[in-house]
C-alpha positions as CSV (number, residue, x, y, z in Angstrom):
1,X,78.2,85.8,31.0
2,X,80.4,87.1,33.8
3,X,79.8,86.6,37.4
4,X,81.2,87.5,40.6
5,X,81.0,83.9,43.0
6,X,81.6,85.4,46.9
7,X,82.4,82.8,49.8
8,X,83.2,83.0,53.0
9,X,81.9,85.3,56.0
10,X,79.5,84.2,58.9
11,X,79.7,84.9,62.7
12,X,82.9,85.7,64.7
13,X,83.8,86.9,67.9
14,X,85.2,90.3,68.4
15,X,88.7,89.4,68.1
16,X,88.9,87.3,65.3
17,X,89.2,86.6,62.0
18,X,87.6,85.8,58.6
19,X,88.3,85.5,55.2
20,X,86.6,86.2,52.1
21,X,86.5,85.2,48.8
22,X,85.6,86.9,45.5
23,X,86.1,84.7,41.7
24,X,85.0,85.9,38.6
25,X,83.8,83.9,36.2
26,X,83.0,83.7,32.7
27,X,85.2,84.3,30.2
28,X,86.4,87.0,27.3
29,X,86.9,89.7,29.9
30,X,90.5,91.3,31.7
31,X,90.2,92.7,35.2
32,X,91.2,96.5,36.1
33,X,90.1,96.3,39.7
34,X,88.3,94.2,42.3
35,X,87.3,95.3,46.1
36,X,84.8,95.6,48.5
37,X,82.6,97.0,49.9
38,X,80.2,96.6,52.7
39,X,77.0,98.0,54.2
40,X,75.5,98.1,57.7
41,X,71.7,98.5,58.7
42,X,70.5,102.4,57.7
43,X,73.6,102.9,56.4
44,X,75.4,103.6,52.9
45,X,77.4,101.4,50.9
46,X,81.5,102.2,51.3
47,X,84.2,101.4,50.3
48,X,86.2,98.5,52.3
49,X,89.2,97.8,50.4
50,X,90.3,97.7,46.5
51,X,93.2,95.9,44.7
52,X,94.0,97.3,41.0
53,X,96.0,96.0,38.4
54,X,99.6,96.1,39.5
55,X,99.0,95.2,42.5
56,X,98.2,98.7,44.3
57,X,95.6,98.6,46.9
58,X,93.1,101.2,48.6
59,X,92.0,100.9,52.1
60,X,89.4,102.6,54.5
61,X,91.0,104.2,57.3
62,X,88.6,102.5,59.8
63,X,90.5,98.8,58.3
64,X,93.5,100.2,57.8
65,X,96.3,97.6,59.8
66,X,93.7,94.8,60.5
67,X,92.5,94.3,56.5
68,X,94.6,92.6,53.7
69,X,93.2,92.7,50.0
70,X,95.0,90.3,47.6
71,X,94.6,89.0,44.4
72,X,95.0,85.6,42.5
73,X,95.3,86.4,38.7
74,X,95.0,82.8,37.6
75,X,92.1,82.4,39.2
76,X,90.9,85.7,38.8
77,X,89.8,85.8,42.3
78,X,90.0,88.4,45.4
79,X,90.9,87.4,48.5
80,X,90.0,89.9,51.6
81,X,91.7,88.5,55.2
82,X,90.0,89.7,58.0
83,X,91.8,90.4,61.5
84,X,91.0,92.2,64.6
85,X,87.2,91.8,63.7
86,X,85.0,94.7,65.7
87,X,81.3,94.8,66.1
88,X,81.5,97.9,64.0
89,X,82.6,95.6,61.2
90,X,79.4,94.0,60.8
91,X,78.1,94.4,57.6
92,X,77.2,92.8,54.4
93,X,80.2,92.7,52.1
94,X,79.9,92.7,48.5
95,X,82.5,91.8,45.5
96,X,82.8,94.6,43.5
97,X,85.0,94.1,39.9
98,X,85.7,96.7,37.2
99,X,85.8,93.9,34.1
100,X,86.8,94.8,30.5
101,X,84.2,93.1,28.1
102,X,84.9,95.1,25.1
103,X,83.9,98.0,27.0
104,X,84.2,98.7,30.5
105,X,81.5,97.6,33.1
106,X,81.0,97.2,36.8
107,X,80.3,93.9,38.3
108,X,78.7,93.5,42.0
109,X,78.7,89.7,43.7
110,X,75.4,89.1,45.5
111,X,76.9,89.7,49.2
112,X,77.7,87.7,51.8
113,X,76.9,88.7,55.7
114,X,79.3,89.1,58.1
115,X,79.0,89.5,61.9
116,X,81.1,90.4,64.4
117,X,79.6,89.7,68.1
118,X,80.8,91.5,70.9
């Protein structure tokens, strides 16, 4: 059975910086993409950032300079470095994975909160 494992996030001052953490785990799968994505109070899910196989990535403008998506394929984990946190950042951000089990399926972690205080 796959699962996405999240760490990181917590409080931070406006300013800082966090890191998160996303592993996949479980086996018989190959991975075509992992991100995130987060989601404020009243509003909708978006995307934050996404890393596909190869290496390309995929960033919101509103992280765009002050976010870094990166990717351990041994581990099969992503990695999303936080810089420059804003309030405007606070959210809670889920793992998102695009895994190929035989067929391809979507993967969400169970979120992990993130707040940025002014």
């Amino acid at each position: 059975q796959v699962q996405l494992v999240e760490s990181g996030g917590g409080l931070v001052q406006a300013g800082g910086s966090l890191r998160l953490s996303c592993a996949a785990s479980g086996s018989g799968f190959s991975i075509s993409s992992m991100g995130w994505y987060r989601q404020a109070p009243g509003k909708q899910r978006e995307l934050v950032a996404v890393i596909i196989t190869g290496g390309r990535t995929n960033y919101a403008d509103s992280v765009k300079g002050r976010f870094t998506i990166s990717r351990d394929n041994a581990k099969n984990t992503v990695y999303l470095q936080m810089n420059s946190l804003k309030p405007e950042d606070t959210a809670v951000y889920y793992c998102n994975a695009i895994l190929v089990v035989g067929v391809q399926r979507n993967y969400w972690g169970q979120g992990t909160q993130v707040t940025v205080s002014s």
